[in-house]
C-alpha positions as CSV (number, residue, x, y, z in Angstrom):
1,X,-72.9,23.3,-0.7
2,X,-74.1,26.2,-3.2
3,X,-77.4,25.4,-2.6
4,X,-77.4,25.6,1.3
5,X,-75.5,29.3,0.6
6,X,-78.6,30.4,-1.7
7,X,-81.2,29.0,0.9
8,X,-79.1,30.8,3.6
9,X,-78.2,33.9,1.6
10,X,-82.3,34.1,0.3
11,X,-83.5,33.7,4.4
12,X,-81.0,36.6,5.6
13,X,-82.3,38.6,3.0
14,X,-85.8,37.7,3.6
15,X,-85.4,38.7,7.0
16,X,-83.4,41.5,6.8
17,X,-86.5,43.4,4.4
18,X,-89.2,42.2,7.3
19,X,-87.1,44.2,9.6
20,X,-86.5,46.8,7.4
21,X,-90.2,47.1,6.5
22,X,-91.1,46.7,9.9
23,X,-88.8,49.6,10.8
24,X,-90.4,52.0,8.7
25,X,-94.4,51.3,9.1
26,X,-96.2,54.0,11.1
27,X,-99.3,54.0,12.3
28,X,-102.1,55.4,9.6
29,X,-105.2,56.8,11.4
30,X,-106.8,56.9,7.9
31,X,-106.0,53.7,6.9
32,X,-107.1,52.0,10.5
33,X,-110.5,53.8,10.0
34,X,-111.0,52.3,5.8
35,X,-109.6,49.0,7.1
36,X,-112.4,49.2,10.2
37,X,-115.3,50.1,8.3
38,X,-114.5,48.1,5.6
39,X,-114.3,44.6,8.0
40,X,-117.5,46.0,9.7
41,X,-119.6,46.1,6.8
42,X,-118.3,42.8,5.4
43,X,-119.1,41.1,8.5
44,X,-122.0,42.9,9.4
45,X,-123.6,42.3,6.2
46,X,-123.9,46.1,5.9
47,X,-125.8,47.0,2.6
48,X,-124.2,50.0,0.4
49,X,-127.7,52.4,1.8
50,X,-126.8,51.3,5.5
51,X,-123.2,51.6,5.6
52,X,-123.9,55.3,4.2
53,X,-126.7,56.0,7.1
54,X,-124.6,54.4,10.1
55,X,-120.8,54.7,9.2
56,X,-121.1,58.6,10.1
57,X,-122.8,58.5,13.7
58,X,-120.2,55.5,14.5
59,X,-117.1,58.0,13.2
60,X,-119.1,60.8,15.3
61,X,-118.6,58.2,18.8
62,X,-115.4,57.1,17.5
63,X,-114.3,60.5,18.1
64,X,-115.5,61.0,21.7
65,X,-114.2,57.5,22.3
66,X,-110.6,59.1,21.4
67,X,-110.8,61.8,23.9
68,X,-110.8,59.1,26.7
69,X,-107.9,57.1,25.3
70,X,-106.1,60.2,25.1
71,X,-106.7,61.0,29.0
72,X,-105.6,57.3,29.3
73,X,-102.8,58.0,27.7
74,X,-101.2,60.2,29.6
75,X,-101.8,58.1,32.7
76,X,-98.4,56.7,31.8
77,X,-96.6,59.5,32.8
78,X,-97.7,59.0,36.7
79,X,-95.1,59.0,38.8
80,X,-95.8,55.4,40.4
81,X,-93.6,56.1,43.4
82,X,-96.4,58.8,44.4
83,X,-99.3,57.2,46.1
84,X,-101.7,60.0,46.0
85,X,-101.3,60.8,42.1
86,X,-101.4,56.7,40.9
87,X,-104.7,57.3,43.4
88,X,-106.1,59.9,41.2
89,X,-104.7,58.8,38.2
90,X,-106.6,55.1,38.5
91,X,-110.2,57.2,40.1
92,X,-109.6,59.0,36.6
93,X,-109.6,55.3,34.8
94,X,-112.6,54.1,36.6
95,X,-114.6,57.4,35.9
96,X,-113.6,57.2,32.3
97,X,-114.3,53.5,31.9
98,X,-117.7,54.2,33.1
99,X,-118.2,57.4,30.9
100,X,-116.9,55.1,28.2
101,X,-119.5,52.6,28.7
102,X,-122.1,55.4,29.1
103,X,-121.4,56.7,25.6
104,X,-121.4,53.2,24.1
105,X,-124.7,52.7,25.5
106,X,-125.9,55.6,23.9
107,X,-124.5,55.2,20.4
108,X,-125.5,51.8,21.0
109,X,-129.2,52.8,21.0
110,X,-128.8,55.4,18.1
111,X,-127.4,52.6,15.9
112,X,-130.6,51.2,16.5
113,X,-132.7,53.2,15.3
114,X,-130.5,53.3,12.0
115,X,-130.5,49.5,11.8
116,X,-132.1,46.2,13.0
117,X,-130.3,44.8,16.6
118,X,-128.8,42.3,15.2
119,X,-126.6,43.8,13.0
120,X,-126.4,46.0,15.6
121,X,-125.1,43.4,17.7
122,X,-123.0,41.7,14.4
123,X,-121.4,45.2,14.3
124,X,-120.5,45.6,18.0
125,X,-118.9,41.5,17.3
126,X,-117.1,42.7,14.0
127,X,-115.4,46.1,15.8
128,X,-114.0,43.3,18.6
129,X,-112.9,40.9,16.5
130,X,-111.3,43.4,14.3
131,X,-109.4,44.9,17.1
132,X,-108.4,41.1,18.5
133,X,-107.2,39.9,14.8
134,X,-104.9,43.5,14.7
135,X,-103.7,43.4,18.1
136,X,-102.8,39.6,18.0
137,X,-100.8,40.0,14.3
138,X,-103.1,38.2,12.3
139,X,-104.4,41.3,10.9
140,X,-101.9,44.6,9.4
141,X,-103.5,47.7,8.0
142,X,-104.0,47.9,3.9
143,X,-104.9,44.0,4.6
144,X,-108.8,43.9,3.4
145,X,-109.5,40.0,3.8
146,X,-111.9,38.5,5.9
């Protein structure tokens, strides 16, 4: 009977610091970015001399990608009741998906003529599965495995 109240008492408490640590995490630009490059070069193979050469252009279209997400972003406040504003508001989604993809092409090419294709192409792979593993929970920021 003791027992069970331990293993019952040591699970509340267990779950009790998850929420309270769950609570309290924000959202660390800085630490995104570290966590980012860091799984990019590991699974990019990325040499020291290379990650130094291609890490700033990628922070440079990383940058421009932001603006867009932040147009995205305040999509949200669209007033879905008002059909000619949710029409404007998804003509600006479609232009910016395809400016989007217009600015990835051209970073795209930059990166390479920093580096071969393929790790190029491992990079473009890594960045997706990065974002996948994040999004889905099996990744948190600060966590640098593989």
């Amino acid at each position: 009977m003791m027992k069970r109240f331990v293993i019952i008492l040591f699970t509340a408490l267990l779950c009790v610091t998850e929420m309270a640590a769950q609570k309290h995490h924000h959202f660390d630009p800085a630490q995104f970015q570290a966590d980012l490059e860091q799984f990019i070069t590991s699974e990019a193979g990325l040499t020291p001399k290379e990650a130094a050469t291609f890490f700033p252009v990628y922070r440079e279209m990383r940058k421009k990608q932001l603006a867009f997400f932040g147009q995205d972003r305040r999509l949200c406040h669209v007033d879905t009741n008002d059909d000619k504003a949710c029409a404007e508001a998804i003509a600006l989604r479609d232009d910016n998906d395809i400016k989007m993809k217009q600015l990835q092409k051209k970073y795209h090419q930059r990166f390479m003529k920093i580096l071969p294709a393929s790790k190029v192409f491992r990079i473009i792979r890594a960045e997706d599965r990065f974002h996948k593993q994040l999004f889905s929970g099996k990744r948190k920021l600060g966590e640098h495995k593989k």
